[in-house]
C-alpha positions as CSV (number, residue, x, y, z in Angstrom):
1,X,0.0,0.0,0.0
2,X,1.5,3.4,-1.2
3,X,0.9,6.0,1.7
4,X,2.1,10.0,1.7
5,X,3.1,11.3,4.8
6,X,1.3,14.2,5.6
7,X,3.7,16.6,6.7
8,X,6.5,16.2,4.1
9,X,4.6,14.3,1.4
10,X,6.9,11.3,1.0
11,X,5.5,8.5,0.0
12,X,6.3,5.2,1.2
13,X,5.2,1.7,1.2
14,X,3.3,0.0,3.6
15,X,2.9,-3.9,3.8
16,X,-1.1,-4.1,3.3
17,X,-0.9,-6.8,5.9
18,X,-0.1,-4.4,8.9
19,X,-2.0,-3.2,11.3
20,X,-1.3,0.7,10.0
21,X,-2.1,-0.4,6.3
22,X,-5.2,-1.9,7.7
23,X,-6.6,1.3,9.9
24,X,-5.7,3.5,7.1
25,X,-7.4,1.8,4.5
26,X,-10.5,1.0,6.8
27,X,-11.0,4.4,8.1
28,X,-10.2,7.3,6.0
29,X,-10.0,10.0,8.3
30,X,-6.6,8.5,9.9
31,X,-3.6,10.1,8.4
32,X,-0.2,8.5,8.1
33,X,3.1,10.4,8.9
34,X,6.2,9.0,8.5
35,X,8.7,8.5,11.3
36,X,11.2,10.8,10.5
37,X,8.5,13.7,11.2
38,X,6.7,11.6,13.7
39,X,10.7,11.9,15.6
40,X,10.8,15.2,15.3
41,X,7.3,16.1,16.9
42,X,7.9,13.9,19.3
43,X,11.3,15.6,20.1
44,X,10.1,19.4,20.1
45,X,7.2,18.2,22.0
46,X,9.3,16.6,25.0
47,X,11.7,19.9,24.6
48,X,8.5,21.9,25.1
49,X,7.6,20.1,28.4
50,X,11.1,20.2,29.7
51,X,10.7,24.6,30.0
52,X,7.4,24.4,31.7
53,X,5.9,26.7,29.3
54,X,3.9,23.3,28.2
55,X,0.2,22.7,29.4
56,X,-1.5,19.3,28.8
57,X,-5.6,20.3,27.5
58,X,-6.9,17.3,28.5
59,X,-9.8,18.5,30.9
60,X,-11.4,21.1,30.9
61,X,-10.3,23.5,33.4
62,X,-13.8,24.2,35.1
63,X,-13.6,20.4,35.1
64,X,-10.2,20.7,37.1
65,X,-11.3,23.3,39.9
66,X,-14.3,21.2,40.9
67,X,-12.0,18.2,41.3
């Protein structure tokens, strides 16, 4: 399966038995991105946290204060 990343737009090949190949094909609304910028997120984001600058939006905070 031929996928493009959708960050860089390289496009690589996926085996179309994995489970990636699979949820893409299945569900179009996934997006596939490619390591290399999938590293680099992943990097910038841990830099992020590291100056305590970074705030996680997983709750809302209304929902916070009442806990």
């Amino acid at each position: 399966m031929r996928v493009k990343c959708v960050i860089c737009d390289t496009i690589n090949n996926l085996d179309d038995n994995l489970p990636l190949a699979k949820k893409l094909r299945n569900r179009p609304i996934h997006t596939y991105m490619c390591e290399t910028c999938h590293d680099r997120i992943k990097e910038n984001t841990v830099t992020r946290i590291e100056t305590g600058n970074f705030r996680f939006y997983r709750t809302s905070p209304q929902m916070d204060e009442e806990f």
